[in-house]
C-alpha positions as a LaTeX table, in Angstrom:
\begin{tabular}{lrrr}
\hline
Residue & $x$ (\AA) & $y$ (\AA) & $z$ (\AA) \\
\hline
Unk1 & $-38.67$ & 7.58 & $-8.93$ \\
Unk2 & $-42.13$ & 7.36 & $-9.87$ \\
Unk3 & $-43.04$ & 6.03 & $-13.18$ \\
Unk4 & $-46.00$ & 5.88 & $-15.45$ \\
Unk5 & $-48.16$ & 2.69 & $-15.48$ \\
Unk6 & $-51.00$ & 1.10 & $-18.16$ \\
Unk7 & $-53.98$ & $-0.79$ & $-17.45$ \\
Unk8 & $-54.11$ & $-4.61$ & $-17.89$ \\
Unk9 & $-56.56$ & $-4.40$ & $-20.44$ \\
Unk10 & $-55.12$ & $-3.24$ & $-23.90$ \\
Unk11 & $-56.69$ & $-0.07$ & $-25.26$ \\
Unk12 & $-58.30$ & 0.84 & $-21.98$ \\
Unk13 & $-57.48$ & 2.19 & $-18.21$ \\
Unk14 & $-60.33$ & 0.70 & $-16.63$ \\
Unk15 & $-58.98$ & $-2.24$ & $-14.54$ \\
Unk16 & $-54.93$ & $-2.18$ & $-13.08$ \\
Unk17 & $-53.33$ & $-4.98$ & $-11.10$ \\
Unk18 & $-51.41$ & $-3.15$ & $-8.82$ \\
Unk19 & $-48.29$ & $-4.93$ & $-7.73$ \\
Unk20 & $-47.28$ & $-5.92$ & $-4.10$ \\
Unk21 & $-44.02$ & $-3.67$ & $-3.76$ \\
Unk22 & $-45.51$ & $-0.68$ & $-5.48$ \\
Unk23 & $-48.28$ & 1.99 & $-5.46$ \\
Unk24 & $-50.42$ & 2.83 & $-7.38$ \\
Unk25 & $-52.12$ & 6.83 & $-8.01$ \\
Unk26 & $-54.68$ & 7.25 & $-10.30$ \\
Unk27 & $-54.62$ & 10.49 & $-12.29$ \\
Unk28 & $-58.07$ & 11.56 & $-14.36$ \\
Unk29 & $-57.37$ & 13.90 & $-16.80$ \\
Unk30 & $-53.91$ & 14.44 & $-15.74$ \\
Unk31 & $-54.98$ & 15.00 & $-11.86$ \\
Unk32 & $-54.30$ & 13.39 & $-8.96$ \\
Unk33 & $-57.66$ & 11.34 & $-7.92$ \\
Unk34 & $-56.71$ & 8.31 & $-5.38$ \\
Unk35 & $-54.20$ & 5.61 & $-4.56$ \\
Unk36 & $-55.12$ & 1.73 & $-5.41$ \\
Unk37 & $-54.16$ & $-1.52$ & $-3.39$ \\
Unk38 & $-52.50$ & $-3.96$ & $-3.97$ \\
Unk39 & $-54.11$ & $-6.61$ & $-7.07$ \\
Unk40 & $-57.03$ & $-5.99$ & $-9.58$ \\
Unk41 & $-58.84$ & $-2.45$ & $-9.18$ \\
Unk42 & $-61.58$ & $-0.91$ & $-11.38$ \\
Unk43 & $-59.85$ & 2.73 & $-11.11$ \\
Unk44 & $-63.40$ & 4.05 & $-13.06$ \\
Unk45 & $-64.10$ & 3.93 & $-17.49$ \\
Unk46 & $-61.89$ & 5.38 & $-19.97$ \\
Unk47 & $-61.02$ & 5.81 & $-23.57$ \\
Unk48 & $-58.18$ & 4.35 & $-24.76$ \\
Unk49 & $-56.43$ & 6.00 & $-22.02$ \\
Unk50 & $-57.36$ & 9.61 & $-22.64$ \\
Unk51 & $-59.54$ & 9.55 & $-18.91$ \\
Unk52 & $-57.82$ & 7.50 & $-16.72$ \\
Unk53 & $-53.71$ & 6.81 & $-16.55$ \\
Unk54 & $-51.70$ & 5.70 & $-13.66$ \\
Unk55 & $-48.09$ & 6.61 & $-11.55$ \\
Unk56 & $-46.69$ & 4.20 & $-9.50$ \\
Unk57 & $-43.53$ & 4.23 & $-6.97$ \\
Unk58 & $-42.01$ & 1.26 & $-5.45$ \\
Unk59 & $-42.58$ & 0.89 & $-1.53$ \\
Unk60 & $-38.91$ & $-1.20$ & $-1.16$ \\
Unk61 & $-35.96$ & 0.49 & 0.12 \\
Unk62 & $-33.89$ & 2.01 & $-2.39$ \\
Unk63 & $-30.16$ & 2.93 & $-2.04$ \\
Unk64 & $-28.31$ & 5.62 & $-3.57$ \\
Unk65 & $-24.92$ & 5.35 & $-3.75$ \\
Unk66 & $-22.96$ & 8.78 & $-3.85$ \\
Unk67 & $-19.41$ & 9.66 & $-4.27$ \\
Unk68 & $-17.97$ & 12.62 & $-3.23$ \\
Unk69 & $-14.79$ & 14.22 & $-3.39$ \\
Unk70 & $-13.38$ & 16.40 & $-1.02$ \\
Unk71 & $-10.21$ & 17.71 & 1.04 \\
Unk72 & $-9.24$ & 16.75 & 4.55 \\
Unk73 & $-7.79$ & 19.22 & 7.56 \\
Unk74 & $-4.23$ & 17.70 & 6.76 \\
Unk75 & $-4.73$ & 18.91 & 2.73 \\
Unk76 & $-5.05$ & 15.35 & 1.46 \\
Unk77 & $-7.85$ & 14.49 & $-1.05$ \\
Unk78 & $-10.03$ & 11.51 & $-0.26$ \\
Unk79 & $-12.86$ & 9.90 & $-2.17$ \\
Unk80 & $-15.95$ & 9.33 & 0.07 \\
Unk81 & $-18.63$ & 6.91 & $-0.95$ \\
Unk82 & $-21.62$ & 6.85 & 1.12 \\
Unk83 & $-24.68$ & 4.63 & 0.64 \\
Unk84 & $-27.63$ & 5.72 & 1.43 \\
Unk85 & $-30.85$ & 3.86 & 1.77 \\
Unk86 & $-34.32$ & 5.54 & 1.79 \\
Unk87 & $-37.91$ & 4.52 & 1.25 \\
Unk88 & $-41.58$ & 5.95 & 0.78 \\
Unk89 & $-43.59$ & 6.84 & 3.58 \\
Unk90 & $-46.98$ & 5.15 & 3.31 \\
Unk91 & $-48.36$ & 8.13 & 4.98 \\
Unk92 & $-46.65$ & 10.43 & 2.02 \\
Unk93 & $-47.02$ & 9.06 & $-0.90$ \\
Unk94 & $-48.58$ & 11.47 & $-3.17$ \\
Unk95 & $-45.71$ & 13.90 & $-2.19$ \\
Unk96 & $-42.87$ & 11.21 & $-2.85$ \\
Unk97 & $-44.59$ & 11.45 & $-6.28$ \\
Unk98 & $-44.69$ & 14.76 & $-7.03$ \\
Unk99 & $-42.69$ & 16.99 & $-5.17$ \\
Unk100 & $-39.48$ & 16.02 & $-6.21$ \\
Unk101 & $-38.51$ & 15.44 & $-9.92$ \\
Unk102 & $-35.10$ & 13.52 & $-9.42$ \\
Unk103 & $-34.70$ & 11.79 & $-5.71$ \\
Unk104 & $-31.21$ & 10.48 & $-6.60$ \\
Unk105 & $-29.47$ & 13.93 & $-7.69$ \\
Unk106 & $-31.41$ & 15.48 & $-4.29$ \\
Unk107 & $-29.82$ & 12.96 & $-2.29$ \\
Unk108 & $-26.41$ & 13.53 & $-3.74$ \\
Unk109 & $-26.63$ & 17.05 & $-3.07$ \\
Unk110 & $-27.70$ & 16.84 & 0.73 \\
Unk111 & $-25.18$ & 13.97 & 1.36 \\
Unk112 & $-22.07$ & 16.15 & $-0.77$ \\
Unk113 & $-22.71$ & 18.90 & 1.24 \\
Unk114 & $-22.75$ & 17.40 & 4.35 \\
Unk115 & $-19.51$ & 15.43 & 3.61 \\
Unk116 & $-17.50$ & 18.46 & 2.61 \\
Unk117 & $-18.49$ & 20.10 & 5.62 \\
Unk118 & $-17.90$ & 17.58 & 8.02 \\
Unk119 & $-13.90$ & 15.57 & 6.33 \\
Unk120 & $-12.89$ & 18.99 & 5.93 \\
Unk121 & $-12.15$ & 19.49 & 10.17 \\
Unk122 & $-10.46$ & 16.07 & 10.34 \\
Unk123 & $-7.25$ & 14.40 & 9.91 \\
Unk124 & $-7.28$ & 11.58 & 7.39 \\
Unk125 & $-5.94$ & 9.34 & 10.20 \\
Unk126 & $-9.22$ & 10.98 & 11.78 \\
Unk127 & $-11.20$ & 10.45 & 8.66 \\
Unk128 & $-10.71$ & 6.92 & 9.18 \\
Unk129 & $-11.46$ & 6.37 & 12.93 \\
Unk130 & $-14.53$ & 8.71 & 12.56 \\
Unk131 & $-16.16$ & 7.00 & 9.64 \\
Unk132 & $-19.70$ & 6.73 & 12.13 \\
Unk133 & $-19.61$ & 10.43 & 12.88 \\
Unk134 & $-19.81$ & 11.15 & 9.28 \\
Unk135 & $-22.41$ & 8.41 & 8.22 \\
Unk136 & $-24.66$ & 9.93 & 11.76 \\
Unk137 & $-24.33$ & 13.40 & 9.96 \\
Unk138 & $-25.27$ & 12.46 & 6.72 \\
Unk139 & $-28.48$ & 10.29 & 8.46 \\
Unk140 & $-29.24$ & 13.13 & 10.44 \\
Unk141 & $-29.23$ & 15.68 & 7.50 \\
Unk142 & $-31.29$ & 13.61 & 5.21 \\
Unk143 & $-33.95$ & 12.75 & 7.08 \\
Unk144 & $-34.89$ & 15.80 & 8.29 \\
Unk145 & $-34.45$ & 17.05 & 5.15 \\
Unk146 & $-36.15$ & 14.54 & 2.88 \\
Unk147 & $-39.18$ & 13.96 & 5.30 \\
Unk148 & $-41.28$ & 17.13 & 3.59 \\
Unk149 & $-40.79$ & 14.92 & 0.01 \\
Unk150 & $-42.21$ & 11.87 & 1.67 \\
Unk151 & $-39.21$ & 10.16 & 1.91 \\
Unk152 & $-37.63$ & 8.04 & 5.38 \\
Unk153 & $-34.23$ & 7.54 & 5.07 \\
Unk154 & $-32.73$ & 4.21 & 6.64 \\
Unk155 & $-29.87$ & 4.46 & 6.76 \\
Unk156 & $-26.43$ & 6.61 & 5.38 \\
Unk157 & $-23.03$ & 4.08 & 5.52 \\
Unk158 & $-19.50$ & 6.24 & 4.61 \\
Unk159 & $-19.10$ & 2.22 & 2.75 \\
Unk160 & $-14.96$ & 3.55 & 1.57 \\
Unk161 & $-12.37$ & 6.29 & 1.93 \\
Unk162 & $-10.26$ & 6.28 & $-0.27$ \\
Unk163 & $-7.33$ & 9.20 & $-0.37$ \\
Unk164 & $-5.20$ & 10.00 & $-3.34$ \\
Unk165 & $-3.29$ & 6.81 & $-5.32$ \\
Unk166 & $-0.12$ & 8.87 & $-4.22$ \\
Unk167 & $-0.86$ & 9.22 & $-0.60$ \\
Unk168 & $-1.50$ & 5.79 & $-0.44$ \\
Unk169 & 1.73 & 4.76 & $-1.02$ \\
Unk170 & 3.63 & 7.13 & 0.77 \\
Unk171 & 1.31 & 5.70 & 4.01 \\
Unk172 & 2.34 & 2.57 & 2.09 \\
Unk173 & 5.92 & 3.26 & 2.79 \\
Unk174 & 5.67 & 5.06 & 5.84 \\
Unk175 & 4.30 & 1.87 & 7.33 \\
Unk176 & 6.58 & $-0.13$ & 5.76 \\
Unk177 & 9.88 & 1.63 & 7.47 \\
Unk178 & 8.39 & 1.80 & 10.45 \\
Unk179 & 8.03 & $-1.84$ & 10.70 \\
Unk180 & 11.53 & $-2.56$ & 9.17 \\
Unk181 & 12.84 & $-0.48$ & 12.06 \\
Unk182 & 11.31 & $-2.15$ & 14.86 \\
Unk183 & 12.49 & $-5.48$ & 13.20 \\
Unk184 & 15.97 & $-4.16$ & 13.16 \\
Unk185 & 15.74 & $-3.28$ & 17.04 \\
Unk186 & 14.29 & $-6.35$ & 17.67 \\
Unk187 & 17.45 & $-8.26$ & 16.40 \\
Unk188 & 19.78 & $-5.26$ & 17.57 \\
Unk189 & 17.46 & $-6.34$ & 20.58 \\
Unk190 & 18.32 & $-10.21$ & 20.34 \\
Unk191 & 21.69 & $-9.93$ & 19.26 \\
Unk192 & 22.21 & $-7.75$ & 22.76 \\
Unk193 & 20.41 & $-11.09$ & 24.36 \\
Unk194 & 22.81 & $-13.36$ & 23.32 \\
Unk195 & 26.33 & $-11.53$ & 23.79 \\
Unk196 & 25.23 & $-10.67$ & 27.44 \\
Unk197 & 24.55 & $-14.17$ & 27.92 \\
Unk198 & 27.42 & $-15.10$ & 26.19 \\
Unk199 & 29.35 & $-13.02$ & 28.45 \\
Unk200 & 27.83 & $-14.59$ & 31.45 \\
Unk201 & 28.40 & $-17.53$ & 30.16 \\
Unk202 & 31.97 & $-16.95$ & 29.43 \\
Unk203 & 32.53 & $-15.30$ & 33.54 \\
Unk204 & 30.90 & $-18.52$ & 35.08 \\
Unk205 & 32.64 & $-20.65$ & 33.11 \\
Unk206 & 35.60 & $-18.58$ & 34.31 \\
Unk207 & 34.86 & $-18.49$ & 37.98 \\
Unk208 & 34.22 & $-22.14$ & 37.93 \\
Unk209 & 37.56 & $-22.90$ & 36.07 \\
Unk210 & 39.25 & $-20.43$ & 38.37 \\
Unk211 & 37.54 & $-22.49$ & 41.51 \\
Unk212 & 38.61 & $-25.96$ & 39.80 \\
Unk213 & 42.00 & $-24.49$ & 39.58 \\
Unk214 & 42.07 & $-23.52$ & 43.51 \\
Unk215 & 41.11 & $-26.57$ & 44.05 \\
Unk216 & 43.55 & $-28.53$ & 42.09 \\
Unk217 & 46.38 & $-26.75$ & 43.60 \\
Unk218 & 45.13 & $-26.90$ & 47.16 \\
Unk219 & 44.80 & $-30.74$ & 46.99 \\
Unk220 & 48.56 & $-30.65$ & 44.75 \\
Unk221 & 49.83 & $-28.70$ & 47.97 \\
Unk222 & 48.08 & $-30.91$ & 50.77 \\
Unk223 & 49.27 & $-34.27$ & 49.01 \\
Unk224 & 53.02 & $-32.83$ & 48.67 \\
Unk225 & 52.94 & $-31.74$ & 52.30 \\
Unk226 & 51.27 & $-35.37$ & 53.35 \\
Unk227 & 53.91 & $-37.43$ & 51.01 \\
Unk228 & 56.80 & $-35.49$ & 52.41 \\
Unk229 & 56.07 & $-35.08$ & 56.33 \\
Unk230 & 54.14 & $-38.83$ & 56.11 \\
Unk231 & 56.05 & $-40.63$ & 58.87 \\
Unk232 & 57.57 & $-37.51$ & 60.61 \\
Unk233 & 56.67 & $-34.83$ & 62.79 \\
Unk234 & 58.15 & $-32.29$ & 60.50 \\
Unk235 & 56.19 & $-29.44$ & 59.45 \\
Unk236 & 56.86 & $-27.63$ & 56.23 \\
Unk237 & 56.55 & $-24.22$ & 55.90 \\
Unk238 & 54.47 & $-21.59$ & 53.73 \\
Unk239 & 57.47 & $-20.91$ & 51.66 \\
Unk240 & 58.74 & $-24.46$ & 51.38 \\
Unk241 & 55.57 & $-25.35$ & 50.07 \\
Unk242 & 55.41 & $-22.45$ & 47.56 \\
Unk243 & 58.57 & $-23.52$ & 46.01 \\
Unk244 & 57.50 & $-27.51$ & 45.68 \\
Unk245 & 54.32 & $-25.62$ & 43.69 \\
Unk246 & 56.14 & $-23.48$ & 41.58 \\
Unk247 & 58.98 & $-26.79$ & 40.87 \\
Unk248 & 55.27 & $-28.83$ & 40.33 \\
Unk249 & 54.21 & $-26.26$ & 37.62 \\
Unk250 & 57.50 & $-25.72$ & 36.07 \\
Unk251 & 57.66 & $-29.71$ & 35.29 \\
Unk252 & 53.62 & $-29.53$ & 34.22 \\
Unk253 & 54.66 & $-26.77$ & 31.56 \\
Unk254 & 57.86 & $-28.91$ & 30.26 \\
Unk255 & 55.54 & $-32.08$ & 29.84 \\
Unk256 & 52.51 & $-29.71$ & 28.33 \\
Unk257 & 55.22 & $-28.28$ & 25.53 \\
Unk258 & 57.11 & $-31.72$ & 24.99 \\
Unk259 & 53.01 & $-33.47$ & 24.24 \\
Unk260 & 52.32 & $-30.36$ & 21.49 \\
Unk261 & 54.37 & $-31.97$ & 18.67 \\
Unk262 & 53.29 & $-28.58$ & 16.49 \\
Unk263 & 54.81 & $-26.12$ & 18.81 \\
Unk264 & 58.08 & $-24.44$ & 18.21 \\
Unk265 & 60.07 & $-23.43$ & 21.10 \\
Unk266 & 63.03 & $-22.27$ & 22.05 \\
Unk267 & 65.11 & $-23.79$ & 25.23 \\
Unk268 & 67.57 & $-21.41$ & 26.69 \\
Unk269 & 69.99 & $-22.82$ & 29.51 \\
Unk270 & 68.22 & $-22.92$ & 32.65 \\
Unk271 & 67.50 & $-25.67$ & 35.34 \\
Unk272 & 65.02 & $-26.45$ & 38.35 \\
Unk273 & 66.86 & $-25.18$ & 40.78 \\
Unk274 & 66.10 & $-21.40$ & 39.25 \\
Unk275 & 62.59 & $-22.22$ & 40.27 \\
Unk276 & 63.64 & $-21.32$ & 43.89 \\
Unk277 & 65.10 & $-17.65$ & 43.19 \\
Unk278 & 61.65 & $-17.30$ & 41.33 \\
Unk279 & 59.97 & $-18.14$ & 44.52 \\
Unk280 & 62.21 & $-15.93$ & 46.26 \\
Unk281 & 61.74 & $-13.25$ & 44.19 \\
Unk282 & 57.71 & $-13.34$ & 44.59 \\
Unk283 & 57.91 & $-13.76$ & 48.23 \\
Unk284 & 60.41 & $-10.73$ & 48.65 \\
Unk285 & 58.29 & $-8.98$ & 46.76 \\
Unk286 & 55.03 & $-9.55$ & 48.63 \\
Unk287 & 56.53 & $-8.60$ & 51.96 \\
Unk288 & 57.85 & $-5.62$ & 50.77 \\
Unk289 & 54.56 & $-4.64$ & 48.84 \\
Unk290 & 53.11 & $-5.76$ & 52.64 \\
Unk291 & 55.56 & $-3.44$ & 54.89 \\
Unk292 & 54.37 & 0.16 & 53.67 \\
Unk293 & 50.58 & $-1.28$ & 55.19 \\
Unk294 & 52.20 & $-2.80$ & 58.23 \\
Unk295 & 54.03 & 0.50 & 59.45 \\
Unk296 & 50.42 & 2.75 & 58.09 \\
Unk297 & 48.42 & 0.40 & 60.73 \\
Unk298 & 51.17 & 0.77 & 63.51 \\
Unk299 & 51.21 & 4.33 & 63.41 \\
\hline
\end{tabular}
């Protein structure tokens, strides 16, 4: 990092104007003598630069980005690049100077060895969450490490991880299914939604047609028994009014077929007065069905 520097006068070493964000050593004769300030400094006479010459090193921070290749516990290889960001101690400048001959390619080795000793015992799914751990190891490392050269390191960022072009896409994919299969059971989910409430629907509907029905025959039955009894104390019973249902419905279903004008049906020979053996034939039928229960209670 450090660089060699001339004098502001041409020919000569004498005077230097030292720059703000740098410093300044002066070497006679090839050795180290003293550091200069900042501005114009009389660093002592020379001969066209055979005396006196100058290093300087620049006191901003610096970063070094490093890449590093390297496996993962799951056998997948990632690209790491870490930034790292050092700068000069003030107190150590002379051996930020001249300890170290290249800062950048001591930097990458520290940080690449730390890196593929660190990914190495995680996941990649792990690599990703634990991005911090490895930037506090690399940090860690480096500046105890590159304190002796002079050197205080700011701060290491893992800035990307980037795994194989390959791997990629299979995550790529991998994500991809996953989220076509919860969309599927989401609509498996919906469509589940609306045939139960269809269903619902449907059985209310029924019980309320079913109740509409009971109703309509109750009030069929109460005005039949009301128009035929209306004026006399005569009292009709269960079965009488069964039969005036059943002749009610019988007529209802004649009229119902006779409005369809795109039905096609068939009259065989019958009459009304068959309705009655139909209600005979239920009723004898319920009392029987009724007498095995009767004689099972009695006994």
């Amino acid at each position: 990092m450090s660089t060699q520097e001339s004098g502001c006068i041409p020919g000569t070493n004498c005077f230097v104007t030292v720059p703000q964000d740098k410093w300044y050593a002066v070497e006679k004769f090839g050795q180290f003598s003293h550091m200069l300030m900042p501005g114009l400094s009389f660093a002592g006479p020379d001969c066209m630069g055979c005396c006196v010459s100058f290093r300087s090193i620049t006191s901003r921070v610096v970063q070094n980005n490093v890449n590093v290749t390297t496996k993962t516990k799951d056998n997948v290889f990632v690209r790491v690049d870490v930034a790292v960001q050092q700068s000069v101690n003030k107190d150590n400048v002379m051996d930020a100077m001249y300890k170290l001959a290249d800062v950048s390619a001591q930097i990458d080795s520290y940080v690449s060895d730390v890196v593929r000793s660190t990914v190495p015992h995680m996941t990649l799914d792990e690599s990703f969450e634990k991005k911090d751990d490895v930037s506090n190891a690399v940090q860690e490392k480096l500046q105890k490490e590159m304190q002796a050269y002079g050197f205080t390191i700011q701060k290491a960022l893992v800035t990307e991880l980037v795994p194989n072009a390959e791997v990629v896409q299979s995550m790529n994919e991998i994500n991809k299914q996953k989220r076509l299969r919860d969309a599927a059971i989401m609509a498996a989910e919906g469509e589940k939604v609306k045939v139960v409430k269809a269903a619902e629907a449907a059985a209310d509907a029924a019980q309320l047609q079913g109740e509409g029905i009971a109703r309509q025959r109750r009030a069929i039955i109460d005005g039949l028994r009301d128009s035929i009894t209306h004026g006399s104390q005569e009292q009709l019973s269960t079965a009488k009014i069964s039969e005036l249902l059943l002749i009610t419905q019988y007529f209802e279903t004649l009229r119902d077929i006779a409005a369809n004008s795109k039905a096609s049906t068939v009259f065989l020979p019958h009459s009304a007065g068959a309705v009655s053996d139909v209600a005979s034939q239920i009723r004898n039928g319920i009392m029987q069905g009724q007498a095995p229960l009767q004689q099972g209670m009695q006994r």
